[in-house]
N, C-alpha and C positions, 0 to 999 in steps of 0.2 A: 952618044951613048950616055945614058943617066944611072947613074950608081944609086942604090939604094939602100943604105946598111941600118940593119935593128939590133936592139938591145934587147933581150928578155930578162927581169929581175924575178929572182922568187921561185922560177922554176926547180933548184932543188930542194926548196921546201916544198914545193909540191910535190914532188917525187918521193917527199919522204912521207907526207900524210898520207899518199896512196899506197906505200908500201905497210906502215903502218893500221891502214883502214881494217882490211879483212881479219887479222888479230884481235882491235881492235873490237870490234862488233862482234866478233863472238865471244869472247870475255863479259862485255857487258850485257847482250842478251843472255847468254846464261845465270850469268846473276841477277839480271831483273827476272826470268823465268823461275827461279827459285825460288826468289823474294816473293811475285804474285801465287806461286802452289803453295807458299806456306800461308800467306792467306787466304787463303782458298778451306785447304785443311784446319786452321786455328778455327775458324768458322764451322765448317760441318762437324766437326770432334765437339761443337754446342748442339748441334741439330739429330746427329745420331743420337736413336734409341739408347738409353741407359741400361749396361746391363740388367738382364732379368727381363729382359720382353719376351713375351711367348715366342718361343723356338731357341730362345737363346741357349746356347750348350754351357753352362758355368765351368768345364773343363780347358775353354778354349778363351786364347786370348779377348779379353773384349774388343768388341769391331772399331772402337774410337782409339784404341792402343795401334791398329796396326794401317790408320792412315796416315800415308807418306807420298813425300814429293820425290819424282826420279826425271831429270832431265835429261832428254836422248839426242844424239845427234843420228840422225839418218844421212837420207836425201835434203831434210828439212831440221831445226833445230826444235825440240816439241817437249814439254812437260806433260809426262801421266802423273796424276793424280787420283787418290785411291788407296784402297785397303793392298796391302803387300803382300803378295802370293807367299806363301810358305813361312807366314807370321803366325801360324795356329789360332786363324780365327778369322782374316780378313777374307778368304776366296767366296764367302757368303756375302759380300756387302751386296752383289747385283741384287741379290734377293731382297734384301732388308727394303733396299731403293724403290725397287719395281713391284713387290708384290710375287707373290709363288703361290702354285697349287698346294697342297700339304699334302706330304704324302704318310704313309707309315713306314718304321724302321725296317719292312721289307720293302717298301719302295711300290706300295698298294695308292694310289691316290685315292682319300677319301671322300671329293667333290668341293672339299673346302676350301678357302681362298684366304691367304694371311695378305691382310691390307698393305700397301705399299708406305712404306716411311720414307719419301724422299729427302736426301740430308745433302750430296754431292752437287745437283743441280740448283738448288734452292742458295747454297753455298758459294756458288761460282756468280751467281746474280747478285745475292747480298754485295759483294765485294767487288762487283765490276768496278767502281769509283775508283775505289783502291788500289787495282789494279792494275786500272787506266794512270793511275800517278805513277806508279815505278816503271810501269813502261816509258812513260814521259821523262823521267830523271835517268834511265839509263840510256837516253837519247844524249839530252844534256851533259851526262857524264863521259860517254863516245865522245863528242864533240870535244868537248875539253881536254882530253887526255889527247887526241890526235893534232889539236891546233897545238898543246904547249908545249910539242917534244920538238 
């Protein structure tokens, strides 16, 4: 009969960066998701229409006041980014983006078409670079915070 005895080293550091891991990564994905909505936003708050465009309501918040970042966890970890419902002014930005019929104040369409000012999408391309880098350093920041504990 041949004995065969092993050593495992390290194993409970292992144990501890896999307990660690899942904490981990969603700490720093949320703050990299933050970090990239907010530029994301600092960018289209240049590209939105300045108040005073046709249709503008000068009652109501302007549309570049009430874009905000709001990170969600579902099923998945996600940033919306966007005009902020119930900010007095932002639930119009699809409009401002895409374009709309006009209607009148009874709600008559008069055939006409207000040009689209796209600000969100154009916004989100400007800044992919940027983007791409805090996702990349909150890779690099995962990693370090789980190797040095």
């Amino acid at each position: 009969m041949v004995k065969i005895s092993t050593t495992v080293s390290g194993a409970d550091a292992a144990e501890n960066i896999l307990i660690k891991l899942p904490t981990e990564l969603n700490r720093q994905m949320r703050k990299a998701f933050r970090s990239m909505g907010n530029v994301v936003v600092r960018r289209a708050r240049q590209l939105v229409p300045p108040p005073g465009y046709p249709g503008d309501k000068p009652e109501l918040t302007p549309l570049r006041d009430t874009l905000k970042v709001e990170v969600k966890e579902g099923r998945q970890l996600f940033a919306v980014i966007g005009p902020k419902a119930g900010a007095g002014g932002g639930p119009h930005g699809h409009l401002v983006e895409f374009g709309h019929s006009i209607v009148t104040a009874a709600g008559v369409d008069t055939g006409y078409r207000a040009e689209p000012h796209p600000f969100l999408e154009p916004a989100a391309e400007d800044t992919r670079t940027r983007q791409d880098k805090i996702a990349r350093n909150a890779i690099i920041a995962m990693d370090k915070a789980i190797s040095d504990g």
